[in-house]
C-alpha positions in Angstrom: -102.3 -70.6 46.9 -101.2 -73.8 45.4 -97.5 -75.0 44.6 -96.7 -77.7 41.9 -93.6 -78.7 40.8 -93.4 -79.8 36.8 -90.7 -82.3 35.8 -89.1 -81.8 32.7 -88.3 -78.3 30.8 -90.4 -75.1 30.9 -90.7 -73.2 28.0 -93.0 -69.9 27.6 -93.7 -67.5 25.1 -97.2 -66.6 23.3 -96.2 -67.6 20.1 -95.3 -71.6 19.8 -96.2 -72.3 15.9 -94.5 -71.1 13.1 -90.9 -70.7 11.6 -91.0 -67.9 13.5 -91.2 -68.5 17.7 -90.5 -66.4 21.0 -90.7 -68.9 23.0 -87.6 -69.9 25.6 -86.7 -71.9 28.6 -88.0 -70.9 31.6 -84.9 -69.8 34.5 -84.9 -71.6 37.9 -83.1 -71.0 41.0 -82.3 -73.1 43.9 -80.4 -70.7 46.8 -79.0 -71.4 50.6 -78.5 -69.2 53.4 -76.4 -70.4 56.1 -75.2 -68.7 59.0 -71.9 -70.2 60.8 -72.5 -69.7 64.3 -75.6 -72.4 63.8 -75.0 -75.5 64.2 -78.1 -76.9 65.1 -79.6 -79.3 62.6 -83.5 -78.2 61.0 -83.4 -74.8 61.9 -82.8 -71.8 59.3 -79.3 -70.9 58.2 -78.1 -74.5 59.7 -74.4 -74.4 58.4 -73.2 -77.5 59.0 -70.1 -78.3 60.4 -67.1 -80.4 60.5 -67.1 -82.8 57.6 -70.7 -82.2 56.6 -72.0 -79.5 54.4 -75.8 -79.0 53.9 -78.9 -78.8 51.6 -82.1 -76.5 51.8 -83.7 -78.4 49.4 -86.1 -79.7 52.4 -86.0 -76.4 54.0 -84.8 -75.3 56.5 -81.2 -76.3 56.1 -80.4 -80.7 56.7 -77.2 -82.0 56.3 -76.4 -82.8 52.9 -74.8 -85.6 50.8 -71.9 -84.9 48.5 -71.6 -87.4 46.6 -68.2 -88.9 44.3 -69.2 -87.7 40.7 -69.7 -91.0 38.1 -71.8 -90.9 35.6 -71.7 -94.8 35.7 -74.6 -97.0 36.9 -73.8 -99.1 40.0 -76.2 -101.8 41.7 -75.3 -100.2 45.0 -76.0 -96.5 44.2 -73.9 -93.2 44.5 -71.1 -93.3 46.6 -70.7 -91.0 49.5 -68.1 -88.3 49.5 -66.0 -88.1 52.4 -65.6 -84.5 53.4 -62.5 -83.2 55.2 -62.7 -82.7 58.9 -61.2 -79.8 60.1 -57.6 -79.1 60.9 -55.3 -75.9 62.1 -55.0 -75.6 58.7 -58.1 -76.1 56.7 -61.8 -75.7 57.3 -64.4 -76.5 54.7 -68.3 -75.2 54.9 -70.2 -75.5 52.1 -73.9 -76.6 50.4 -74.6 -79.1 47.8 -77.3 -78.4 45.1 -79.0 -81.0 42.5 -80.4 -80.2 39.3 -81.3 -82.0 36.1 -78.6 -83.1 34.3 -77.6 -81.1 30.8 -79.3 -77.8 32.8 -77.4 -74.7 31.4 -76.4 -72.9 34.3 -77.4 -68.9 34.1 -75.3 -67.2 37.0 -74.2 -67.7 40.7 -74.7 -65.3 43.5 -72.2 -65.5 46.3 -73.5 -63.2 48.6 -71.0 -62.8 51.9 -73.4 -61.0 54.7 -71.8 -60.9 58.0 -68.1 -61.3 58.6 -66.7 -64.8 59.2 -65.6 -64.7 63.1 -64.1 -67.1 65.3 -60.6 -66.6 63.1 -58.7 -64.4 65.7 -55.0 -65.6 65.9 -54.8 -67.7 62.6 -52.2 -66.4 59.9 -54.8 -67.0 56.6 -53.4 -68.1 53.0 -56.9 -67.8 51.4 -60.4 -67.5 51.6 -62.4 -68.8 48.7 -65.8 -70.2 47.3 -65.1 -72.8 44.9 -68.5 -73.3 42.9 -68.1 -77.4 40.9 -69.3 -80.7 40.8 -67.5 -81.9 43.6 -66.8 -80.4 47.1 -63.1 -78.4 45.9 -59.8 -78.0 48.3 -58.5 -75.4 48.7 -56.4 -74.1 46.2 -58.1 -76.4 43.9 -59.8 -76.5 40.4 -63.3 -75.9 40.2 -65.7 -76.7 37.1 -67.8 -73.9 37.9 -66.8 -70.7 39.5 -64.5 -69.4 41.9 -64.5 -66.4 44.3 -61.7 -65.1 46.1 -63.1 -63.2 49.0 -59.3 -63.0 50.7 -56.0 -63.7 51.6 -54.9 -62.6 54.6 -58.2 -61.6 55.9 -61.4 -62.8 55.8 -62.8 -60.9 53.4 -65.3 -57.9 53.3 -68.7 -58.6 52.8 -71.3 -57.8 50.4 -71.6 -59.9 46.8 -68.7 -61.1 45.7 -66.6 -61.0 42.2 -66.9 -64.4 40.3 -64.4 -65.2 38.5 -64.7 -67.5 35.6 -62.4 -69.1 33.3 -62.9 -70.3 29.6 -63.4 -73.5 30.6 -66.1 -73.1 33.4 -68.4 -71.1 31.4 -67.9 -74.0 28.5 -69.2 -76.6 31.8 -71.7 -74.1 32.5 -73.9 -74.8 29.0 -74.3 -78.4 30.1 -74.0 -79.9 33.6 -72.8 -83.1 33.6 -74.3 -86.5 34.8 -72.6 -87.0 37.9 -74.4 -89.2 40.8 -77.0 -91.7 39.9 -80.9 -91.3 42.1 -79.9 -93.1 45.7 -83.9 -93.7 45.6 -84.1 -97.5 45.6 -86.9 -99.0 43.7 -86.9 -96.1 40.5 -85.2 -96.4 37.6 -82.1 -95.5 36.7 -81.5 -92.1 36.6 -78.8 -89.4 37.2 -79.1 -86.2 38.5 -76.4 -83.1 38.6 -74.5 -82.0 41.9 -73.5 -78.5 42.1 -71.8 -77.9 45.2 -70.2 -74.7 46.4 -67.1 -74.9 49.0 -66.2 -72.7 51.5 -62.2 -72.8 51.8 -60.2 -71.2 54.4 -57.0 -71.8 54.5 -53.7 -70.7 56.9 -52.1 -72.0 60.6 -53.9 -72.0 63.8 -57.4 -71.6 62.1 -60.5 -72.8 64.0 -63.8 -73.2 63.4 -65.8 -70.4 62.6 -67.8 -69.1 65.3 -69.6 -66.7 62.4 -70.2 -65.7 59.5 -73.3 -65.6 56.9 -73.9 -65.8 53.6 -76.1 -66.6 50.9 -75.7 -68.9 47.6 -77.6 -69.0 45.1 -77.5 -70.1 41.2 -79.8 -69.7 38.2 -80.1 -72.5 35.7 -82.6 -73.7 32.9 -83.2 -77.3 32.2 -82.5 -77.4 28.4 -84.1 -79.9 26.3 -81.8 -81.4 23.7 -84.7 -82.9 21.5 -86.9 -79.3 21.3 -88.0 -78.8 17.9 -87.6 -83.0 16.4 -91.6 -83.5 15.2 -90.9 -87.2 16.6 -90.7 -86.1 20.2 -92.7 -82.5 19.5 -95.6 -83.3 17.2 -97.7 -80.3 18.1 -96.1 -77.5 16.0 -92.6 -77.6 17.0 -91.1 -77.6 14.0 -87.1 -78.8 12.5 
């Protein structure tokens, strides 16, 4: 069986003319599985490490690019975020998503598999996923999501509350333009970064030695102009 990818809104329904229309936008999902105790780059559930997060958007897992959210062009490109190495007293994991900008974001999954291991001895302040724009520190603000899977543990597995604030589910409606294509030669264009952070925080913590889980989020890539007869002339109607 073939793939294809289509660029630019899908819509379905079986009725597209009229006053009166089903039809809707079509939900996507993009989703990572990453287990800590691999570290080894290419190979399924890749986590990362130290300073780098990753992508599965070339599957299986790469390192991925977080890049500083502007919605300004520059001659040079995006810049690079630079993640936090570890310390005693923070360690960041975490993956970074792209999708269209203005895409209406549907839900997040944070599903925590396995236990994180590799912890034993550290006096933990909190264990979170911080869902935004940006890679988020701990204790942070996200634009997304968060989910507190602990304080002085780990957490438990299984999938995890969400919890969203007014504001987040106002940013969800309409991701914002935040890093402009790195591809040189195309035209100027800006994508969305979703990125979702893996924050433990306390004294004495190491690098985990363990740990899976699975992220996912569902989205649809809204089209502001839908239903203008200048951009739609064939029967979508003001």
């Amino acid at each position: 069986m073939g793939r294809s990818t289509f660029e630019g809104p899908i819509i379905s329904g079986d009725q597209r003319f009229g006053p009166l229309r089903d039809i809707g936008y079509t939900v996507l999902e993009q989703d990572c599985y990453i287990d800590l105790s691999n570290t080894t780059l290419g190979t399924a559930g890749y986590s990362g490490g130290s300073g780098q997060f990753v992508s599965s958007n070339t599957i299986p897992n790469l390192n991925g690019v977080v890049y500083t959210p502007s919605s300004t062009f520059s001659i040079n490109g995006p810049t690079v975020q630079t993640l936090p190495a570890d310390t005693s007293t923070q360690v960041y994991r975490g993956v970074v998503m792209y999708v269209p900008i203005n895409s209406q974001i549907i839900t997040f999954d944070i599903d925590y598999i396995a236990a994180i291991t590799g912890e034993g001895g550290a006096t933990l302040s909190n264990v979170s996923v911080f869902v935004s724009n940006n890679y988020t520190a701990g204790g942070g603000t996200p634009v997304y999501a968060t989910a507190a899977l602990g304080t002085t543990t780990v957490g438990t597995a299984g999938r995890q509350t969400i919890t969203f604030t007014g504001t987040n589910l106002l940013n969800m409606t309409a991701t914002t333009s935040d890093i402009q294509n790195p591809q040189v030669g195309t035209q100027p264009s800006f994508f969305s970064q979703v990125v979702f952070t893996l924050s433990i925080t306390g004294t004495s913590v190491a690098a985990p030695t363990g740990g899976k889980f699975n992220f996912t989020m569902r989205y649809a890539q809204n089209d502001p102009n839908i239903g203008n007869l200048t951009t739609y002339p064939y029967g979508n109607f003001d």
